[in-house]
MITORTI-84274 format. One record per residue (C-alpha): x, y, z. Coordinates in steps of 0.5 Angstrom, whole numbers. Layout:
! MITORTI-84274
{xx X, yy Y, zz Z} $
...
END
This chain:
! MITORTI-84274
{xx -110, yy -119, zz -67} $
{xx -107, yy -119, zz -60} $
{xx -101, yy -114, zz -63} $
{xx -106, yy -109, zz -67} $
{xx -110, yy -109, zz -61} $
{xx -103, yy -106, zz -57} $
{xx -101, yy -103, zz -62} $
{xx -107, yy -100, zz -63} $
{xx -107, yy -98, zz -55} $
{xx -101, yy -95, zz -55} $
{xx -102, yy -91, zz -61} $
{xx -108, yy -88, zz -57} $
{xx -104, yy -87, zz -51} $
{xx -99, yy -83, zz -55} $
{xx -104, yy -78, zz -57} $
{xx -107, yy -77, zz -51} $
{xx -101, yy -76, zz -48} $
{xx -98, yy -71, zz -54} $
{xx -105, yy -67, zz -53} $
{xx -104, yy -66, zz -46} $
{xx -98, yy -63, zz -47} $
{xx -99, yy -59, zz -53} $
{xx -105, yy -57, zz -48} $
{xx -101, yy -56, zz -42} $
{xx -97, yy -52, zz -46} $
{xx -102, yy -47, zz -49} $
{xx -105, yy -46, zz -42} $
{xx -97, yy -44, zz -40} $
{xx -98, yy -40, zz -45} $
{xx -103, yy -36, zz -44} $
{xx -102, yy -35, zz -36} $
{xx -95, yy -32, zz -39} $
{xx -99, yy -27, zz -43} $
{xx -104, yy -25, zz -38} $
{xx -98, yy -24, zz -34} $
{xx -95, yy -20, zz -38} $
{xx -101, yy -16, zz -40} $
{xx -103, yy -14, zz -33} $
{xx -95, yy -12, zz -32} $
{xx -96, yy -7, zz -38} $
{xx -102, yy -4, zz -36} $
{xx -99, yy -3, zz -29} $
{xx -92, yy 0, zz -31} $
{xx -96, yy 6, zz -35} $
{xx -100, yy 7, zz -29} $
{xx -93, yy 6, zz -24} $
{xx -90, yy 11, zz -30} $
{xx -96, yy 16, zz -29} $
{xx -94, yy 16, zz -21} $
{xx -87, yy 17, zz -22} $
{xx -88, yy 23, zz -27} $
{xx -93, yy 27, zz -22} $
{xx -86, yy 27, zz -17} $
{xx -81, yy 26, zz -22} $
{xx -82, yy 28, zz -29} $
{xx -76, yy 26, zz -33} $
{xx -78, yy 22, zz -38} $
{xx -71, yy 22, zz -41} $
{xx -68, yy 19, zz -34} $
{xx -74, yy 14, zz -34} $
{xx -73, yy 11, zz -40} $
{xx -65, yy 11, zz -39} $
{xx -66, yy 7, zz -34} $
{xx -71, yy 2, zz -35} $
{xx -68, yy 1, zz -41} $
{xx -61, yy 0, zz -39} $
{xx -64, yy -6, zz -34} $
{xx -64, yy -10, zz -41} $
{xx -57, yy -11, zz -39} $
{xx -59, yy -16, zz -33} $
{xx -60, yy -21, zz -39} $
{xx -53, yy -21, zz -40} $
{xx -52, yy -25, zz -33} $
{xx -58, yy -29, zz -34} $
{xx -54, yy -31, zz -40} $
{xx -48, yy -32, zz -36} $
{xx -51, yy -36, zz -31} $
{xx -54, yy -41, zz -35} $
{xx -49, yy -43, zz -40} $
{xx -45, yy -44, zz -34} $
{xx -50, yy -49, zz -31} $
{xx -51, yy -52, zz -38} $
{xx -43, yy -53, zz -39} $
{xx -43, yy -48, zz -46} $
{xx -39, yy -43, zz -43} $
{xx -33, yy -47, zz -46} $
{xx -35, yy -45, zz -53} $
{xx -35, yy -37, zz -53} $
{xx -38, yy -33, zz -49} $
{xx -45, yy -33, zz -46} $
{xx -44, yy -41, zz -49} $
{xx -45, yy -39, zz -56} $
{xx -39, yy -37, zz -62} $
{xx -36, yy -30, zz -63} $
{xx -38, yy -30, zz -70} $
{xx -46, yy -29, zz -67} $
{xx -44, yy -26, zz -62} $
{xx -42, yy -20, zz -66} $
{xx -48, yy -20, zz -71} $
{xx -53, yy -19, zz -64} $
{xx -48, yy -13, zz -62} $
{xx -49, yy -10, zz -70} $
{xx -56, yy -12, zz -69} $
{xx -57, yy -9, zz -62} $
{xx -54, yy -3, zz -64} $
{xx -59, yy -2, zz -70} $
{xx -65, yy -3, zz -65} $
{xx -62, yy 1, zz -59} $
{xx -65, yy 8, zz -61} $
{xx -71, yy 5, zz -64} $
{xx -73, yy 2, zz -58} $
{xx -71, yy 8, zz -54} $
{xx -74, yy 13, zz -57} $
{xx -81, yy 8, zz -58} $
{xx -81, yy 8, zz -50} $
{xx -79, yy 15, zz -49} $
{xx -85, yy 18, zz -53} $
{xx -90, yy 13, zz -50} $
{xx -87, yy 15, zz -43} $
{xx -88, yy 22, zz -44} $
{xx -95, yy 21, zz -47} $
{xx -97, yy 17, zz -40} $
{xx -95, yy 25, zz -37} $
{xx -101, yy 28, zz -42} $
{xx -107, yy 23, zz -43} $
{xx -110, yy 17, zz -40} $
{xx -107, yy 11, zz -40} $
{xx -114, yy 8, zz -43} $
{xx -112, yy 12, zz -50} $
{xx -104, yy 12, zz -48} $
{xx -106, yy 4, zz -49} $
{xx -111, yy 3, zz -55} $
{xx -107, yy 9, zz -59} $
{xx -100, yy 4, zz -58} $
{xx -104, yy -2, zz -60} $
{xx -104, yy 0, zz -67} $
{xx -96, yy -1, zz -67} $
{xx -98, yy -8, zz -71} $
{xx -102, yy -4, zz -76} $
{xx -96, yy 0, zz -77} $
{xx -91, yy -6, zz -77} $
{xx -95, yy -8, zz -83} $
{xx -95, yy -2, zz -87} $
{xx -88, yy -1, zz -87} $
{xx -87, yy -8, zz -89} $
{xx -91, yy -8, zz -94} $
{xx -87, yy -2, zz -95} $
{xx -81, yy -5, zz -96} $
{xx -83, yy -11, zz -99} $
{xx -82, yy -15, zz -94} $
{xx -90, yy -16, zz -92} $
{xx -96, yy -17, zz -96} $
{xx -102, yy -15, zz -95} $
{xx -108, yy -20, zz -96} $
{xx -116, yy -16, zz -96} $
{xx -119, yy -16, zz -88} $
{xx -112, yy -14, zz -87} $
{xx -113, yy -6, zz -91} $
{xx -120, yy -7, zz -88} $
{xx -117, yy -7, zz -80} $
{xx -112, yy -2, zz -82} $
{xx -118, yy 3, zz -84} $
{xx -122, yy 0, zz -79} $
{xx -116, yy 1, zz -74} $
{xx -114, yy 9, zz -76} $
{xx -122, yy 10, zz -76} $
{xx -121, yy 8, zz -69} $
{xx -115, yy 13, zz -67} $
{xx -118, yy 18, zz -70} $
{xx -124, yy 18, zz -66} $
{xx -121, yy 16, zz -59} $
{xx -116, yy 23, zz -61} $
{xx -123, yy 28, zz -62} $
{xx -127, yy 24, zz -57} $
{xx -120, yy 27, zz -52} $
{xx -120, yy 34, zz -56} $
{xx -128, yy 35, zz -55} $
{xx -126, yy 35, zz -49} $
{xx -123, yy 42, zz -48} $
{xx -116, yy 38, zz -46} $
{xx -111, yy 40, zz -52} $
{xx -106, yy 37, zz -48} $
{xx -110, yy 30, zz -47} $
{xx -109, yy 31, zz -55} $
{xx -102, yy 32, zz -55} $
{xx -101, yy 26, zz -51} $
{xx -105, yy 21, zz -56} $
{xx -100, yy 24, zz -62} $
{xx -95, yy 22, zz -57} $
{xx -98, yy 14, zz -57} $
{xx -98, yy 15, zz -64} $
{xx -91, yy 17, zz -65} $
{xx -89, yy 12, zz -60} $
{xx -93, yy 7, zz -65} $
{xx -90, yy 8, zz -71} $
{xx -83, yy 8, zz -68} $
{xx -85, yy 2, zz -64} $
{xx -86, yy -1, zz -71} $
{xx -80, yy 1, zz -74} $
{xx -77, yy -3, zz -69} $
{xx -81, yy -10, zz -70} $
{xx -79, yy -9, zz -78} $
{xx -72, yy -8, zz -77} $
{xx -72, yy -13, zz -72} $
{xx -75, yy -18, zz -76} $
{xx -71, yy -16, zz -83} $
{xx -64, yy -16, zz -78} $
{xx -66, yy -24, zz -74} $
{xx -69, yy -26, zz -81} $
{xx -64, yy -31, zz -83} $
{xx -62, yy -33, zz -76} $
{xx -70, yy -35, zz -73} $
{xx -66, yy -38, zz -68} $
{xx -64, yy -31, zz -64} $
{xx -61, yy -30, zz -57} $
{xx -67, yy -25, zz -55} $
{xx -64, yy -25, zz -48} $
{xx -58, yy -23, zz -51} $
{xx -60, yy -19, zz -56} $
{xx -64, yy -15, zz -51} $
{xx -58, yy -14, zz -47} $
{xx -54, yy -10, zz -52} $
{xx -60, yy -6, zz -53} $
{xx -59, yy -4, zz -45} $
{xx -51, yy -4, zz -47} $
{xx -51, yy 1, zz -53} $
{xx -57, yy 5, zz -49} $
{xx -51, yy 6, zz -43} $
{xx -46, yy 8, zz -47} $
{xx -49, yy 13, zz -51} $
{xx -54, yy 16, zz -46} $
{xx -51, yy 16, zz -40} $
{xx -48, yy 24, zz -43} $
{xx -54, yy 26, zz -45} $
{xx -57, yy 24, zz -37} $
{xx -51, yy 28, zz -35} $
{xx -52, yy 34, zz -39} $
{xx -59, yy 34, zz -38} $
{xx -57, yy 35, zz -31} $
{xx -52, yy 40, zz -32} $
{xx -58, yy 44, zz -36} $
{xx -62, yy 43, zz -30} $
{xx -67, yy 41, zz -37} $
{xx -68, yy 33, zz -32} $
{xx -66, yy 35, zz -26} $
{xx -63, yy 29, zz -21} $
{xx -63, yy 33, zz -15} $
{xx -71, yy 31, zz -13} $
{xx -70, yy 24, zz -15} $
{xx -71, yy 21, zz -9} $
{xx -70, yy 14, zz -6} $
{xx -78, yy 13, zz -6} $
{xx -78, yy 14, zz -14} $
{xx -72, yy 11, zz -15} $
{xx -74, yy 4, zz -12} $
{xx -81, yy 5, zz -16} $
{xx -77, yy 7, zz -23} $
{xx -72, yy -1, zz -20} $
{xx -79, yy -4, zz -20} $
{xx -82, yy -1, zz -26} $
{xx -75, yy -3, zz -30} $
{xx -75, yy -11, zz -28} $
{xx -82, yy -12, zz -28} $
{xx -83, yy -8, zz -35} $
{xx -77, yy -9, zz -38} $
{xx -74, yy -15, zz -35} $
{xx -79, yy -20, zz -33} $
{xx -85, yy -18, zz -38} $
{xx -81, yy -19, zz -44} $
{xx -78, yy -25, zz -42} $
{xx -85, yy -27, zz -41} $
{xx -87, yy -24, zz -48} $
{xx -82, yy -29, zz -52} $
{xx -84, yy -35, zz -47} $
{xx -91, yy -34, zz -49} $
{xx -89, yy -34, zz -57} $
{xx -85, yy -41, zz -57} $
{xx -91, yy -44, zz -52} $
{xx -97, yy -41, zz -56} $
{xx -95, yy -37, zz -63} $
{xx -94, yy -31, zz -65} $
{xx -101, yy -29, zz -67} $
{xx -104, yy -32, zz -61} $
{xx -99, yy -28, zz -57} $
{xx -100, yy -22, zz -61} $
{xx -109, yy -22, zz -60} $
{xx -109, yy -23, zz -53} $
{xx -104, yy -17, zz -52} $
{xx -111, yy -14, zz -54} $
{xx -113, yy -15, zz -47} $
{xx -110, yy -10, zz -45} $
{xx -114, yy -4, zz -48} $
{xx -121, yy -7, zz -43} $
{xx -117, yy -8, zz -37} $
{xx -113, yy 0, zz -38} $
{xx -120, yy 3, zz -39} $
{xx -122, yy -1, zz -32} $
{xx -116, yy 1, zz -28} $
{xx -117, yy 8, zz -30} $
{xx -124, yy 7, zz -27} $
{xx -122, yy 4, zz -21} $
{xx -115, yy 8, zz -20} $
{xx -117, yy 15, zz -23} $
{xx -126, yy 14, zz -23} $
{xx -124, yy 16, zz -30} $
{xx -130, yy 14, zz -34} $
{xx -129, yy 13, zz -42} $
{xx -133, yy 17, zz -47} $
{xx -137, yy 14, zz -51} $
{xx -133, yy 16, zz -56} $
{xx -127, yy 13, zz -53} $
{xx -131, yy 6, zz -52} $
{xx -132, yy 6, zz -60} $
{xx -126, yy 8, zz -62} $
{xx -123, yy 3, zz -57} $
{xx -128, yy -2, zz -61} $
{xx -125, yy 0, zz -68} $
{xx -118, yy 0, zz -66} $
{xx -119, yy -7, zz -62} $
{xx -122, yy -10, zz -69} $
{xx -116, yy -8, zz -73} $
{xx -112, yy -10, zz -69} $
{xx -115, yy -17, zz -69} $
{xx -115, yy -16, zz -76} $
{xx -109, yy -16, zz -78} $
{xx -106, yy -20, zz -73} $
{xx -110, yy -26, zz -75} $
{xx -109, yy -25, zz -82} $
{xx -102, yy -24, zz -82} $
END
């Protein structure tokens, strides 16, 4: 009785200790995406302020995206600490180490794209209605894998997708109702970024399939690698045409558009991925919701801009979609 009596005990200790770690765990996690979904909302009000001195989406993606190229020495850094360096470069095989180059290469325009959109919509409507209509990417997502076979869709999922666009359409007339047809024009430009955004989840997904174990960093940084070589010409030419002229950019923007790409690009992701292997991709993905209330709040506060009413049932809409597919997927 005495041996079932400390086994008993240490049986007890070891799932307190167990439940304390998975909690420790889940709170780390959950700071992470609170981190993350303030960095978010504060990058496309830092963006908003860059454009109203400096307007050259196209530089400004290219340059936050060429910061992913810092993974690269994190990478380095750590295989040396970790005594990996000796395996192939970065400490993993040359083998992987090209298939995330290929890899890379197939995101590298899909995630430009994504963003140069969702910046060049940030310089024509809020970032309240910027924020809610790029939260339907996960509708999206689903959609194009469902599309391609490599997803399907269960009932409360077709119902957050209705539901999801009902609220985009509500949030791009409540815009339109207003008389500013470039708020309109801006709130397609979020969709656009949505789509192309989603487009990139999917061939991420499908790309990584095989291989759930993926270096992120790694990947990302060929991300930002592939942008500086095909894109650095198109900056240079856009100078020359004088279409994105370099000659007002001044040391105070480009100290802004540096925060806004090691913040956004670099410590926000980095963040992103801790909070998947903390929590779980759903949890990550619905409390990523956060940022449509915390959007509209910091318009009233930075801009005193007030939402519709429209636009807060559109948000309502969108928000209850979005959980939908998430949690169902």
């Amino acid at each position: 009785m005495l041996i079932d009596a400390e086994a008993l005990e240490e049986n007890d200790r070891f799932i307190s200790e167990t439940t304390h770690v998975q909690t420790s765990r889940q709170a780390e996690g959950w700071v992470c995406i609170l981190l993350v979904v303030v960095i978010w909302v504060a990058a496309s009000f830092l963006v908003q302020n860059i454009e109203s001195s400096f307007h050259a989406p196209f530089f400004l993606t290219f340059s936050c995206t060429a910061m992913f190229t810092v993974f690269f020495l994190f990478a380095h850094v750590a295989s040396v600490i970790n005594g990996s360096s000796n395996v192939g470069a970065f400490g993993i095989p040359n083998n992987d180490l090209s298939r995330l180059r290929i890899i890379g290469l197939k995101l590298a325009p899909l995630w430009f794209l994504a963003n140069f959109f969702y910046i060049l919509s940030l310089s024509k409507t809020s970032v309240t209605s910027s924020t809610i209509l790029s939260s339907t990417s996960s509708v999206f997502t689903l959609i194009i894998g469902y599309i391609l076979k490599s997803e399907r869709i269960v009932r409360w999922q077709v119902a957050g997708v209705v539901v999801c666009f009902l609220g985009s359409v509500i949030v791009g007339f409540s815009d339109k109702s207003k008389g500013s047809e470039e708020s309109f024009y801006g709130d397609l430009l979020s969709l656009v970024s949505a789509v192309l955004y989603a487009c990139y989840s999917v061939v991420l997904s499908v790309s990584c399939d095989s291989s759930p174990s993926v270096r992120m960093d790694l990947l990302l940084a060929f991300v930002g690698m592939w942008n500086l070589i095909f894109c650095a010409p198109i900056v240079i030419a856009l100078d020359l045409l004088s279409m994105e002229s370099l000659n007002t950019l001044t040391w105070e923007v480009a100290s802004q558009i540096l925060v806004k790409g090691i913040t956004d690009n670099v410590i926000a992701d980095y963040l992103w991925a801790r909070a998947v292997l903390l929590t779980s991709p759903t949890i990550t993905t619905v409390g990523l919701s956060l940022t449509i209330p915390l959007s509209a709040v910091a318009d009233l506060f930075v801009y005193q801009k007030v939402p519709t009413v429209l636009t807060i049932i559109g948000a309502c809409f969108v928000t209850v979609g979005f959980l939908c597919v998430s949690i169902c997927s």
